[in-house]
LUMVEX-798268 format. One line per 5 residues: their letters; for each residue x negated, y, z negated of C-alpha. Coordinates in nm, 2 decimals, decimal comma, padded with zeros to 4 digits, always signed. Layout:
N
A	X Y Z; ...
***
This chain:
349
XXXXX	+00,00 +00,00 +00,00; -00,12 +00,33 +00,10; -00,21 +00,53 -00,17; -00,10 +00,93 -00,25; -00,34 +01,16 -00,25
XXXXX	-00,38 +01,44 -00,55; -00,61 +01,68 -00,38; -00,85 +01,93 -00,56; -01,01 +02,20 -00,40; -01,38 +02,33 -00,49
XXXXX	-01,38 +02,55 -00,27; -01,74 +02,61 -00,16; -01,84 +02,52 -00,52; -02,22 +02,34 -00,49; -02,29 +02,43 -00,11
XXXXX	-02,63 +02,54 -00,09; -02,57 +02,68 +00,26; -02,32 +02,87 +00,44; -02,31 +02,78 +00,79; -02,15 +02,97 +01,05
XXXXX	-01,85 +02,84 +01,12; -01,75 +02,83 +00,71; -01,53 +03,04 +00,51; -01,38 +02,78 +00,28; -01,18 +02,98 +00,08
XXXXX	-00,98 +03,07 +00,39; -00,93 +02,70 +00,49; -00,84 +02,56 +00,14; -00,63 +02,87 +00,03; -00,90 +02,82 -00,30
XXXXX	-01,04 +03,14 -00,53; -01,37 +02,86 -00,61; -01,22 +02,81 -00,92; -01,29 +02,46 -01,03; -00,98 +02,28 -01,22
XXXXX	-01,05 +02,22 -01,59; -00,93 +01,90 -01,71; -00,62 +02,06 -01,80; -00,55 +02,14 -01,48; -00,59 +01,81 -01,36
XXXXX	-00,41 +01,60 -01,58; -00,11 +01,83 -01,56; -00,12 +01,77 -01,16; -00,15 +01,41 -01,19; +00,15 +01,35 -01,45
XXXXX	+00,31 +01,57 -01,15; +00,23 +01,42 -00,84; +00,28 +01,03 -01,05; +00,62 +01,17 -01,13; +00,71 +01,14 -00,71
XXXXX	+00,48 +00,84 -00,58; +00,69 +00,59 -00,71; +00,48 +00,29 -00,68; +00,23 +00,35 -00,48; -00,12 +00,44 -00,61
XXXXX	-00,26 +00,78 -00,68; -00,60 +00,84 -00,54; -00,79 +01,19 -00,67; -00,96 +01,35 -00,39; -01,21 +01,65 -00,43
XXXXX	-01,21 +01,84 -00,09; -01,43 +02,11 -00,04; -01,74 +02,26 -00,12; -02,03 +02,01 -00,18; -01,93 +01,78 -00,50
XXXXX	-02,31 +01,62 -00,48; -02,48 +01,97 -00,54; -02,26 +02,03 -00,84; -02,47 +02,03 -01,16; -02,48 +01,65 -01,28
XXXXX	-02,28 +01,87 -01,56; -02,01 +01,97 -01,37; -01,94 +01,62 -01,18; -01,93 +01,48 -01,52; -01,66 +01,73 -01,65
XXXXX	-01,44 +01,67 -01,36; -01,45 +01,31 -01,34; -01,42 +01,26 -01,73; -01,07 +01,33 -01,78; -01,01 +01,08 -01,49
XXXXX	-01,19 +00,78 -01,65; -00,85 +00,66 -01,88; -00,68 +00,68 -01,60; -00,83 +00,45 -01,39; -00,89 +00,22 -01,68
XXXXX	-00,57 +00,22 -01,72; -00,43 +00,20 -01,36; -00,23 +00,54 -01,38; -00,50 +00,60 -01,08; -00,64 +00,39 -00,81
XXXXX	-00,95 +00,53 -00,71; -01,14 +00,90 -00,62; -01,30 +01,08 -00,33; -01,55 +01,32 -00,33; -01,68 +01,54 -00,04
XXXXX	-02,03 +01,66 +00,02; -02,35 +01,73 +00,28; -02,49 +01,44 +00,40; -02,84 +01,59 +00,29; -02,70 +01,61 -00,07
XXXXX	-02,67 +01,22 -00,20; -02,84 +00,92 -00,23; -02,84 +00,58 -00,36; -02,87 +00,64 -00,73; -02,62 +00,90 -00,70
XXXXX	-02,40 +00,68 -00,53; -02,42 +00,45 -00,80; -02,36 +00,70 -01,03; -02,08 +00,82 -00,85; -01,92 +00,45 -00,80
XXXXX	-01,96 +00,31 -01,16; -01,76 +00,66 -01,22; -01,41 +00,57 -00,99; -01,51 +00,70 -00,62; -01,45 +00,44 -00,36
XXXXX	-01,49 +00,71 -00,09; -01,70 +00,95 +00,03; -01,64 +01,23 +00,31; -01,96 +01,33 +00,47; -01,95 +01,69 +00,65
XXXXX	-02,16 +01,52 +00,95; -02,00 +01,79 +01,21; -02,27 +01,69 +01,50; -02,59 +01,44 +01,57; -02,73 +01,68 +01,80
XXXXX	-02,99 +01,86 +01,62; -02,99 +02,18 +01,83; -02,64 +02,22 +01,76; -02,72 +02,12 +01,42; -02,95 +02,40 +01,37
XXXXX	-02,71 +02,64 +01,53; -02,51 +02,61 +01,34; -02,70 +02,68 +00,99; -02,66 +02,35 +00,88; -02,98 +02,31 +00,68
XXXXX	-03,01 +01,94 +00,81; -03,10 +01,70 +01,07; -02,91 +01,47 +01,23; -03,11 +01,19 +01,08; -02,96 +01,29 +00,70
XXXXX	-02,63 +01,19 +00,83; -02,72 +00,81 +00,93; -02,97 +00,76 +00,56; -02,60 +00,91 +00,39; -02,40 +00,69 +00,58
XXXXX	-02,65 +00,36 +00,52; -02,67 +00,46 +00,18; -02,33 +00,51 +00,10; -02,22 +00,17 +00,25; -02,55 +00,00 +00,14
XXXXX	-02,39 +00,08 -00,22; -02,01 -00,04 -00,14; -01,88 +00,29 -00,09; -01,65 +00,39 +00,20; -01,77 +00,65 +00,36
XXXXX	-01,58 +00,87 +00,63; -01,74 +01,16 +00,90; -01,59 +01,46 +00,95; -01,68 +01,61 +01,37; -01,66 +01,96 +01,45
XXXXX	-01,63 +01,93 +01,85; -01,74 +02,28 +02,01; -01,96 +02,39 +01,76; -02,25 +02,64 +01,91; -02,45 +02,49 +02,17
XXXXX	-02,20 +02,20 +02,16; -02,11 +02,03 +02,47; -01,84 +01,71 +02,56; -02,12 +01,47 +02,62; -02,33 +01,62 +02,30
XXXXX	-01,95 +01,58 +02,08; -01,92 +01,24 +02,23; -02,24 +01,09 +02,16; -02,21 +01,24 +01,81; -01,89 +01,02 +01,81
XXXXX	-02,07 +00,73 +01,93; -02,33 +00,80 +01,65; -02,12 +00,78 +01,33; -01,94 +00,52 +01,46; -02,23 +00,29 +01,53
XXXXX	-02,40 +00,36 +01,17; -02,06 +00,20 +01,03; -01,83 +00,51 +00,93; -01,52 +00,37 +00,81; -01,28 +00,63 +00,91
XXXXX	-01,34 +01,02 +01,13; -01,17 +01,31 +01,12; -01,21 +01,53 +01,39; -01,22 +01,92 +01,32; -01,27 +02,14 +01,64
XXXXX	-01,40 +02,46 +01,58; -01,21 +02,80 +01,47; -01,36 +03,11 +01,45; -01,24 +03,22 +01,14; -01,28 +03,60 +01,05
XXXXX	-01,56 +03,71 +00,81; -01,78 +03,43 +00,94; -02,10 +03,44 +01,14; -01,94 +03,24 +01,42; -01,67 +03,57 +01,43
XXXXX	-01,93 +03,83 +01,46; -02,08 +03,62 +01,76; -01,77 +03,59 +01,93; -01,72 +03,93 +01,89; -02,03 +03,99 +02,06
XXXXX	-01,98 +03,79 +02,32; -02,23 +03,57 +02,19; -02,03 +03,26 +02,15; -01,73 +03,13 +02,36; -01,52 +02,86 +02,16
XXXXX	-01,27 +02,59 +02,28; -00,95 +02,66 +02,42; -00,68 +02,46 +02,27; -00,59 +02,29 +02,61; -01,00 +02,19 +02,64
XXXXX	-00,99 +02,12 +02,26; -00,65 +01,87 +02,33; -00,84 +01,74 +02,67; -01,22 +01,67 +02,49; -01,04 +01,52 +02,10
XXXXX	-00,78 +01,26 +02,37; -01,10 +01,14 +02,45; -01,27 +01,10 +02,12; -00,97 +01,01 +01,98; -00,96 +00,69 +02,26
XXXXX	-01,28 +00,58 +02,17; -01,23 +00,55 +01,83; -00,94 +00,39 +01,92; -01,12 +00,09 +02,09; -01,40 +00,10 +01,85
XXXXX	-01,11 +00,03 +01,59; -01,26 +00,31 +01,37; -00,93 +00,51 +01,27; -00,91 +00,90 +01,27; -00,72 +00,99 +01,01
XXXXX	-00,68 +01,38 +01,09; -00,73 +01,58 +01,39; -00,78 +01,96 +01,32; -00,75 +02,16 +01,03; -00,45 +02,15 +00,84
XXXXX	-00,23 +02,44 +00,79; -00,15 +02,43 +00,44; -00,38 +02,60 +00,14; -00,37 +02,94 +00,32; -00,52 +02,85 +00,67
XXXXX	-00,26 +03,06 +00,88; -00,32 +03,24 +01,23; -00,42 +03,59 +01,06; -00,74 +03,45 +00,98; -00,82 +03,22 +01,29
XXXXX	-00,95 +03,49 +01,60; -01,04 +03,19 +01,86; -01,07 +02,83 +01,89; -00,92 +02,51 +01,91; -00,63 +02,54 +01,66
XXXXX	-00,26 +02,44 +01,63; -00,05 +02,35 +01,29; +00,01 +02,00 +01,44; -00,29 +01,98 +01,69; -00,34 +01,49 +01,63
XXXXX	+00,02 +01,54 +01,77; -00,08 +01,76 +02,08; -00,36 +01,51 +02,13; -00,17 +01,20 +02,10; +00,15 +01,33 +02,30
XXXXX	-00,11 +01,38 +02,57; -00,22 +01,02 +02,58; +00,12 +00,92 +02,63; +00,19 +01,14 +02,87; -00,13 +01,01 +03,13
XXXXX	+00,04 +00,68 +03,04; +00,33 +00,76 +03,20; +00,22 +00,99 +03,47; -00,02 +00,66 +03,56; +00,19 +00,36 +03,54
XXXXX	+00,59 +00,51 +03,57; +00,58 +00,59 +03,96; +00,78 +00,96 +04,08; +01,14 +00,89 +04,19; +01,23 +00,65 +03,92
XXXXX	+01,52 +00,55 +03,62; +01,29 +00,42 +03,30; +01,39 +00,34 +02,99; +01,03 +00,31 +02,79; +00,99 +00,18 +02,44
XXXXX	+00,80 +00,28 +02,16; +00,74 +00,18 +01,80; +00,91 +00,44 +01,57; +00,61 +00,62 +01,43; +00,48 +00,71 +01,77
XXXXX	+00,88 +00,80 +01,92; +00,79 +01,18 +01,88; +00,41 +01,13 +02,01; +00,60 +00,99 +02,30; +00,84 +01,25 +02,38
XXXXX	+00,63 +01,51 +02,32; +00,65 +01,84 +02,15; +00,96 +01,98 +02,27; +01,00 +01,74 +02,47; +00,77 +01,84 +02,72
XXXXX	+00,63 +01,48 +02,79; +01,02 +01,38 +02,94; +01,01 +01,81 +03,13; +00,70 +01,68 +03,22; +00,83 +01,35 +03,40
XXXXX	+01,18 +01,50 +03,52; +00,92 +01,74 +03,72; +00,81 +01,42 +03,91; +01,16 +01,30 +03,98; +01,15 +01,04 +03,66
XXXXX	+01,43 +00,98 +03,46; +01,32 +00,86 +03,07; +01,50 +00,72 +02,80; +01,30 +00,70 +02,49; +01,42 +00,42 +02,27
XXXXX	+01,21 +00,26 +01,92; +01,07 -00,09 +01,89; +00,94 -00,19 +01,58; +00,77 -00,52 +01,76; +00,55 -00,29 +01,96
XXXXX	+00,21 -00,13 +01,85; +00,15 +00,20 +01,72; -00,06 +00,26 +02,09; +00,19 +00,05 +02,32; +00,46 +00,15 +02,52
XXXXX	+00,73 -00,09 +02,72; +00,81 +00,00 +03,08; +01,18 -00,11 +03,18; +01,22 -00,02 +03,56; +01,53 -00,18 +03,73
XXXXX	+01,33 -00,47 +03,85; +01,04 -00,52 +03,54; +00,94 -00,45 +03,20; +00,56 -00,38 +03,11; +00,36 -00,30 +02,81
XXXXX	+00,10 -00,04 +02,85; -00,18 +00,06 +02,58; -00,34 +00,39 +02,53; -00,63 +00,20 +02,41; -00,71 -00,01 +02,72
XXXXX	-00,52 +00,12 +02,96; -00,66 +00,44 +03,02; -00,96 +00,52 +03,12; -01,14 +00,90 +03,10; -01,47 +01,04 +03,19
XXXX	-01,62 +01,26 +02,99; -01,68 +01,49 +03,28; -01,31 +01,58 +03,29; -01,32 +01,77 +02,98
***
């Protein structure tokens, strides 16, 4: 059973570095308060009173929980410890720089409650890397991520597609990257330019030109498919519009409040536009989850079709996969996958 998560922002709390692309406060709605242990037991009677039965997993977003002060870790996971003892919680994740753990502190960190770690990765291109302001090399990222899972940690990679001197082919491989040094789980961040930051000042200059939304949907369909096939889930795609992100803040870039639905809409979409042929009656099937995915966002995947002559009716399937569509023409009925049956070039992007 999928656990609920209780989320905690530390708002840049412990980064050593402020890279150019940050303003956390803006994208976690956060003062940089941390919570006192107050503050978080009052949240997790709250959020226990709703789950039900499912499990309540703690999750520190934000900031860089490794670079804390051993201190402060050890004040925010204490008031935690009774609870997982006594199964009132499940488990906790932290988030941090790759070139701000290592094994001991993984231990540390595991004999403590965390079961997963989020590593900012954001590219494996070094010259993007350094761009950037990271502070690190590509190589931190693979020792965090051997590491991490060397200790029995999960570990997930957060990608930030379009960062400066990014390219499709540099954001792929970066992909490819993370994925072959055995990260559980992505999440796939393209860049904003958020105001106050270094990145604004350079778009303001003309110094930096960011990805559209329609290049941002085009390039994250692709990364999302590969991960897809490499069976390594993305569990979010772009930033999420709650904690005070809003457009006042965001001047350019690849942003929309339900941007994994724009991205997953549109590999649907090729799906039908390849196999449903102009001029026909369908009736295609889905499984529930994916029925909006499937029609699109305001429909526009069926507008889209009815523009090629194509008559669809939408209907769920619960036998189906999350990534499958049924065909039904007059004369067959065919399952297609946007896994397999697809097939992009990163050149396109």
């Amino acid at each position: 059973m999928k656990p609920v998560t209780v989320p905690f922002f530390i708002s840049h709390q412990g980064c050593p570095h402020t890279c150019v692309f940050c303003d956390q406060r803006t994208i976690s709605g956060a003062s940089g308060q941390l919570p006192t242990p107050e503050m978080i037991r009052a949240r997790i009677e709250l959020w226990r009173s709703t789950a039900g039965i499912r499990p309540l997993e703690i999750a520190f977003f934000g900031g860089t929980f490794t670079a804390l002060s051993m201190e402060t870790q050890a004040d925010l996971l204490l008031p935690l410890q009774p609870l997982l003892e006594n199964g009132t919680l499940d488990s906790v994740r932290i988030s941090t720089r790759p070139d701000c753990i290592d094994a001991g502190h993984v231990t540390w960190l595991s004999n403590r409650g965390v079961r997963t770690i989020e590593l900012g990765v954001q590219s494996m291109d070094d010259r993007v890397l350094a761009a950037s302001g990271r502070g690190h090399a590509a190589a931190a990222s693979l020792n965090a991520i051997d590491c991490i899972k060397s200790n029995g940690v999960k570990v997930g990679a957060q990608l930030m597609p379009g960062l400066p001197g990014d390219t499709p082919a540099s954001s792929l491989n970066s992909l490819e990257q993370v994925i072959s040094a055995g990260a559980d789980f992505l999440r796939i961040y393209p860049t904003v330019v958020l105001e106050g930051t270094e990145l604004a000042r350079r778009y303001v200059a003309g110094e930096f030109t960011p990805l559209s939304l329609d290049r941002g949907v085009q390039l994250c369909k692709l990364l999302l498919q590969y991960a897809m096939q490499a069976g390594v889930p993305v569990v979010r795609i772009g930033l999420q519009a709650d904690y005070g992100l809003d457009e006042e803040h965001i001047l350019a870039g690849c942003w929309h409040p339900a941007l994994g639905q724009l991205v997953r809409s549109q590999l649907f979409a090729d799906l039908l536009c390849r196999f449903v042929p102009p001029g026909q009656s369908v009736t295609v099937y889905c499984h529930p989850a994916r029925l909006s995915d499937v029609v699109g966002m305001k429909r526009s995947n069926l507008l889209s079709q009815a523009g090629r002559g194509v008559q669809v009716q939408v209907v769920p399937d619960a036998a189906l996969k999350k990534e499958e569509i049924a065909v039904n023409t007059h004369d067959a009925s065919t399952i297609y996958s946007i896994v397999t049956d697809l097939h992009y070039s990163i050149h396109e992007v």
